[in-house]
C-alpha positions in Angstrom: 106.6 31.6 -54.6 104.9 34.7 -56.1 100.8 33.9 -56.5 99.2 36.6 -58.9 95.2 37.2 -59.0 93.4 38.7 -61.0 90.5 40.6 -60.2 87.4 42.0 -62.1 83.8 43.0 -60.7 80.9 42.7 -62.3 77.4 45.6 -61.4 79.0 48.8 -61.3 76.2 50.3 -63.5 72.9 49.1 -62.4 69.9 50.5 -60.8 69.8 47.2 -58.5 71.2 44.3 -57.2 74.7 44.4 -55.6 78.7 44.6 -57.3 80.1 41.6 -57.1 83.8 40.8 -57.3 85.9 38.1 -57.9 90.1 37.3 -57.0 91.5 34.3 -59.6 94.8 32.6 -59.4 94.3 30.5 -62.3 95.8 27.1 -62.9 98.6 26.4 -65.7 96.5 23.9 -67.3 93.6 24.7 -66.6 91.1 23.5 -70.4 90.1 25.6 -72.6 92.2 28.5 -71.5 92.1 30.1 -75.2 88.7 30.3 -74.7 88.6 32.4 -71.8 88.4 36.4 -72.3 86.5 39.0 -71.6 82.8 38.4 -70.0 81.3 41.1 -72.2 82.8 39.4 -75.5 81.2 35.9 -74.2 77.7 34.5 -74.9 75.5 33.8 -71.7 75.8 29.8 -72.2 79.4 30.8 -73.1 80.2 31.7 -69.5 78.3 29.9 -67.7 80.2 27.0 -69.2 83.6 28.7 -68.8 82.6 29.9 -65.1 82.5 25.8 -63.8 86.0 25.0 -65.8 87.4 28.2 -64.1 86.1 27.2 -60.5 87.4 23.9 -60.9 90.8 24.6 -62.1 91.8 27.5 -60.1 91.6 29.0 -56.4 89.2 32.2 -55.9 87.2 34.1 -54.3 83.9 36.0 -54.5 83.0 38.7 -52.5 79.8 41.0 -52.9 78.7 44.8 -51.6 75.1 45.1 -51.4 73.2 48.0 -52.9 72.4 49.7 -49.9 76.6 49.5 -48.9 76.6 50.9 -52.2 74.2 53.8 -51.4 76.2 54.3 -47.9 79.9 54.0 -49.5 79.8 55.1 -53.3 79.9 52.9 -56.0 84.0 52.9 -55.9 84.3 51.9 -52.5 81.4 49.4 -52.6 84.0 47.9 -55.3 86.6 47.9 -52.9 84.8 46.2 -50.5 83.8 43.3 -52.4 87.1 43.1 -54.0 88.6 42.3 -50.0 85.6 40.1 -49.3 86.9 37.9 -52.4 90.5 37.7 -51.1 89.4 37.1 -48.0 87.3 33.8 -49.3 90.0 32.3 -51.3 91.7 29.9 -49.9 95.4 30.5 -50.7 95.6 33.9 -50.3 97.4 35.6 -53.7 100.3 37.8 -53.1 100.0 40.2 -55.9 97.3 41.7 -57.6 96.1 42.4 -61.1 93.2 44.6 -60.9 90.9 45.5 -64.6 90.4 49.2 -64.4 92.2 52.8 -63.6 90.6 53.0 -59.8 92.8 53.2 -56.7 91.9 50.8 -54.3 93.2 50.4 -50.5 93.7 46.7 -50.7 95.9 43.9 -48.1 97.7 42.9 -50.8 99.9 45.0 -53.9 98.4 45.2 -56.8 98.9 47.1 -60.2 95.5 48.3 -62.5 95.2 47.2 -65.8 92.9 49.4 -68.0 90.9 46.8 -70.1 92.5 44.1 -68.6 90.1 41.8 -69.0 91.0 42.1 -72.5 94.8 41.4 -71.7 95.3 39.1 -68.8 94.0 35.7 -68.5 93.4 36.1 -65.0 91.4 39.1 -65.0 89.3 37.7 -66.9 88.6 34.9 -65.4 87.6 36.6 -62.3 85.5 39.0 -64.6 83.4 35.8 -65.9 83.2 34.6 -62.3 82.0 38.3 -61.3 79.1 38.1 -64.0 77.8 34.7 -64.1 77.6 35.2 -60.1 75.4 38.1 -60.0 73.4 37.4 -63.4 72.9 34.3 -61.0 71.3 36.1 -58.0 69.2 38.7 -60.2 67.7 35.7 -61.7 67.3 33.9 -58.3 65.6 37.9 -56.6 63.1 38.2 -59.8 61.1 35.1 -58.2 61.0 37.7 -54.8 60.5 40.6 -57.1 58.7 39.2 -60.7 57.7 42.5 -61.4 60.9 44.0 -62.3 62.3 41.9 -64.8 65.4 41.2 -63.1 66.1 38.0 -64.5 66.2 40.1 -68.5 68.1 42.8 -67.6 69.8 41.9 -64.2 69.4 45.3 -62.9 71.1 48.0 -65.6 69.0 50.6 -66.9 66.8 49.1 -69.6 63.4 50.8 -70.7 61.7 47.8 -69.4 63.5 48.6 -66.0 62.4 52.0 -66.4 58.7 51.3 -66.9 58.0 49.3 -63.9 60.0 51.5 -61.7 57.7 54.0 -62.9 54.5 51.8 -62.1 56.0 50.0 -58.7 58.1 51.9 -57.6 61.6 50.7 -55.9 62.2 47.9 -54.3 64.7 47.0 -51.5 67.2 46.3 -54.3 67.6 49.5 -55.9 70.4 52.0 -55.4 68.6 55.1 -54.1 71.8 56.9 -54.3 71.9 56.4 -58.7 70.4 59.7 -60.4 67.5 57.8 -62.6 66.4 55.8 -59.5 66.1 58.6 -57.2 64.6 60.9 -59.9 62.1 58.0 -59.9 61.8 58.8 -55.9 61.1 61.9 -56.7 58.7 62.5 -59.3 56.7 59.5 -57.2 56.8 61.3 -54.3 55.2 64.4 -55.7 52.3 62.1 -57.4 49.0 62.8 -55.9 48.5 60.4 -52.8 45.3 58.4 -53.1 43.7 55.6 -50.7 41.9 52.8 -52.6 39.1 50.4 -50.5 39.2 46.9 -51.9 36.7 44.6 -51.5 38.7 42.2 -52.9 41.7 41.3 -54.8 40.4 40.4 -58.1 38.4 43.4 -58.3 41.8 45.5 -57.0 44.3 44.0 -60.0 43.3 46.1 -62.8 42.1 48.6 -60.7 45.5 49.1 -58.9 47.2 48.3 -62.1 45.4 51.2 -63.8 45.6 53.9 -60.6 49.2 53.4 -60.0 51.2 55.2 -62.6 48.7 58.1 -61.7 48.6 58.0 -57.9 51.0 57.2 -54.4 48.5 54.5 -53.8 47.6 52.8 -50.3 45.0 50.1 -50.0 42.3 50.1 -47.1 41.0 46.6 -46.1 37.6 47.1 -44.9 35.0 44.9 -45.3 33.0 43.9 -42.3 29.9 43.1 -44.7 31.9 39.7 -45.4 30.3 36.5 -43.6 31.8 34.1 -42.9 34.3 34.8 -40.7 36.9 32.3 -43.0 35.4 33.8 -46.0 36.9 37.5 -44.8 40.1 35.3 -44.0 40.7 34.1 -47.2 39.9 37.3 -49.1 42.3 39.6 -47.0 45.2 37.0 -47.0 44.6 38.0 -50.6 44.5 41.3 -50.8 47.8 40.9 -48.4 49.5 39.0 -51.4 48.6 41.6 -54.3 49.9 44.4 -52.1 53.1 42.7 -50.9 53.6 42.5 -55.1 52.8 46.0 -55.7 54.8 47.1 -52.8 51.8 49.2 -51.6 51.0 49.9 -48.1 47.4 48.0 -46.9 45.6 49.2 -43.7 43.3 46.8 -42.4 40.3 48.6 -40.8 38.4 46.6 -38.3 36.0 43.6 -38.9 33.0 45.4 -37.2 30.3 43.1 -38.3 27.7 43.9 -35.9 27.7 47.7 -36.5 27.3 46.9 -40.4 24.3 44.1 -39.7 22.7 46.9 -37.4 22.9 49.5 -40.2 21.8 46.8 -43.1 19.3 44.7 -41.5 16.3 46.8 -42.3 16.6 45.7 -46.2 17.7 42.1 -45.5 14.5 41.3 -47.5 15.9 43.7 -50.5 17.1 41.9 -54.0 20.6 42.1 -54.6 21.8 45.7 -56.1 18.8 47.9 -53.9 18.9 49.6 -50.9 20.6 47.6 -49.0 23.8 47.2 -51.3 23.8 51.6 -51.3 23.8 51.5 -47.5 26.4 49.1 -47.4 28.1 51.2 -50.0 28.2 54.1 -47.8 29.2 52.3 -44.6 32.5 51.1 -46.6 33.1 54.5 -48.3 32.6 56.4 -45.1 35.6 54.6 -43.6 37.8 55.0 -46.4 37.3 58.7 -47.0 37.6 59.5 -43.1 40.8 57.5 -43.0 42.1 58.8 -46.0 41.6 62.3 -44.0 43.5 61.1 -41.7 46.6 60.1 -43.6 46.1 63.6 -45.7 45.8 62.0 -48.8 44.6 63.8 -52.0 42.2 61.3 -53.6 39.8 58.4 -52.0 37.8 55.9 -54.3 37.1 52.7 -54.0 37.5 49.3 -56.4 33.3 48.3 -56.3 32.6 50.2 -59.2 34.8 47.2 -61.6 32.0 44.7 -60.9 29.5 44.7 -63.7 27.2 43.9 -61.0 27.6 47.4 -59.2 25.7 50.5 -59.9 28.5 53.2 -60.6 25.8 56.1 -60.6 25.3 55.3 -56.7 28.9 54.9 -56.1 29.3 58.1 -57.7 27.3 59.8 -55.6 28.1 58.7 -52.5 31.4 59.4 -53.2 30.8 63.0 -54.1 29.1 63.2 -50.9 31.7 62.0 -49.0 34.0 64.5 -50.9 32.2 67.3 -49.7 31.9 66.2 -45.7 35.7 65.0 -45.5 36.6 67.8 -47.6 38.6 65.2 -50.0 38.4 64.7 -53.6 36.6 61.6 -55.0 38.6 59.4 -57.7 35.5 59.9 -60.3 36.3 56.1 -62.4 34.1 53.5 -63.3 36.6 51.1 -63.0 34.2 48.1 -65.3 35.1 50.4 -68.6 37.6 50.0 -71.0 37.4 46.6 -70.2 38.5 46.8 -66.4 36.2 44.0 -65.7 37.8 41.8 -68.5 41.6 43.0 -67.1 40.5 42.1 -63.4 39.6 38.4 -64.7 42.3 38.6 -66.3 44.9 39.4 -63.8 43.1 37.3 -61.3 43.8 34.5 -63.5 47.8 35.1 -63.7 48.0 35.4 -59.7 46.0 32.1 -58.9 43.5 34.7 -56.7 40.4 32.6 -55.1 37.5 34.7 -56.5 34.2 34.5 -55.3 30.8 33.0 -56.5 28.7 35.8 -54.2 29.2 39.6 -53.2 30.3 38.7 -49.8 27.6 38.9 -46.8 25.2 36.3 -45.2 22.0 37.7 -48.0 23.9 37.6 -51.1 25.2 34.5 -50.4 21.2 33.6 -49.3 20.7 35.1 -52.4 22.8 32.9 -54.5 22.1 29.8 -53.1 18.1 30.6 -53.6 19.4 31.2 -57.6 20.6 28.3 -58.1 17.4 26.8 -56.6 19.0 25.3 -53.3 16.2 26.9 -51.1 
């Protein structure tokens, strides 16, 4: 007995995400089989509703080709490849095929292509609303990996919204390197300035990162050996860990030296917070970030202290024009507190869940603080 499929993918067009296709030998009486056409003439709740009256009342099979198969293979035999994997996961294999589209395929089984025929046959689709509500499935399920992108709006095509925070974040591990607007993306990011930011914190790095990275290739340096305690440093760079795993940005993690920065510091333990002490500690901070920044022959240094209302910029300036001058690197010149950086940082901080702390972050200001609030 003859058993004719129809098959239809779904993601041939994106920037991201993989093609997914789908093999249907549908049912005589299968419900509601008026109803069933062409994915792109459906509503979402439409074929979603279709998609379990389909799997119920037929045998199919879904097979996907990831984006990076898609980047190795070409987008037409990425297809192919899917379109086996489905007939390989049915289980009553079809022996004929009708295929939607004009491509020629190397397939295990005959088949004839039907231009529009998702339009036409019932079968096609069918398989063409399994294809869609499958992968409009898994983009929504990545966005929670990848919240950034919007995947769970636009699934992965080319929107402006797609466009805009490829621009600020750069690709992920979903995108097709191998499309023209993604890799033109590569490319005009690659040539951006490269810049290495030291964070003191998270909270102070969200707006500061936010504001640096449609400007810069940014990298984050972790060093911070002024911060006491010990858990306290913990718990601010698991932190700085998580905002960098969102932006996709590359953290170094310099080392947790704490006895060289008390030997440097100690001599203005007695200072007030903001004096001497703070400038030295400053420049202990700085010195690390421009000489590693050196290192990795980066354009730009600067560092995220200066969004703090409580932080002289004047002195952070100056430093970091020094520093310029001895690494022979150029100093990002921002205050990062204006145009409301401050208020963006809360606010950012807020929308993560970041811990943020009630003192600067070594053994005097937090001496400092608790004397404040009249504890000592």
């Amino acid at each position: 007995m003859k058993k004719v499929a129809g098959v239809d993918e779904a993601g041939r067009g994106p920037w991201a995400g993989p093609v997914v296709a789908a093999c249907v030998i549908l049912d005589k009486d299968i419900p509601d089989l008026e109803k069933i056409n062409d994915s792109k003439k459906l509503t979402d709740k439409k074929r979603r509703e279709l998609y379990d009256i389909i799997k119920e009342h037929s045998v199919y099979g879904i097979g996907v080709a990831s984006n990076k198969e898609i980047d190795r293979l070409g987008i037409v035999k990425a297809t192919e490849l899917a379109i086996k994997r489905a007939i390989e996961h049915m289980p009553e294999k079809p022996t004929f095929l009708l295929v939607d589209g004009r491509d020629r395929f190397d397939l295990p089984v005959k088949y004839k292509s039907i231009i529009e025929g998702d339009s036409k046959v019932k079968s096609i689709a069918a398989a063409s609303i399994l294809a869609k509500v499958w992968r409009d499935r898994y983009m929504e399920l990545v966005s929670d990996i990848y919240p950034m992108y919007g995947f769970e709006k636009h699934k992965g095509y080319g929107t402006k919204l797609h466009a805009e925070m490829l621009n600020i974040y750069g690709v992920c591990e979903l995108h097709r390197i191998s499309f023209k607007p993604v890799a033109k993306i590569v490319e005009e990011k690659s040539k951006k300035p490269k810049l290495l930011l030291h964070a003191c914190c998270a909270p102070c790095a969200t707006s500061v990162i936010e504001r640096l990275k449609t400007k810069y290739d940014l990298e984050v340096f972790f060093y911070n050996p002024n911060i006491h305690p010990k858990r306290e440093y913990e718990i601010r760079l698991n932190e700085i860990k998580r905002l960098c795993k969102y932006h996709n940005i590359k953290l170094h993690i310099g080392d947790y030296d704490t006895k060289r920065w008390y030997k440097k510091v100690r001599i203005y333990k007695h200072d007030e917070e903001g004096k001497r002490r703070c400038f030295v500690c400053y420049g202990i901070r700085m010195f690390e970030t421009a000489k590693l920044a050196k290192g990795l022959k980066c354009n730009y240094f600067t560092t995220t202290l200066s969004v703090s209302p409580l932080k002289k910029y004047d002195k952070i300036k100056k430093i970091g024009l020094v520093l310029s001058d001895f690494f022979n690197i150029k100093f990002e010149e921002t205050d990062f507190k204006k145009n409301d950086g401050f208020k963006r940082s809360v606010e950012l901080s807020k929308e993560f869940g970041f811990y943020r702390q009630n003192y600067c972050g070594c053994v005097y200001s937090m001496r400092d603080t608790i004397k404040s609030k009249g504890l000592l």
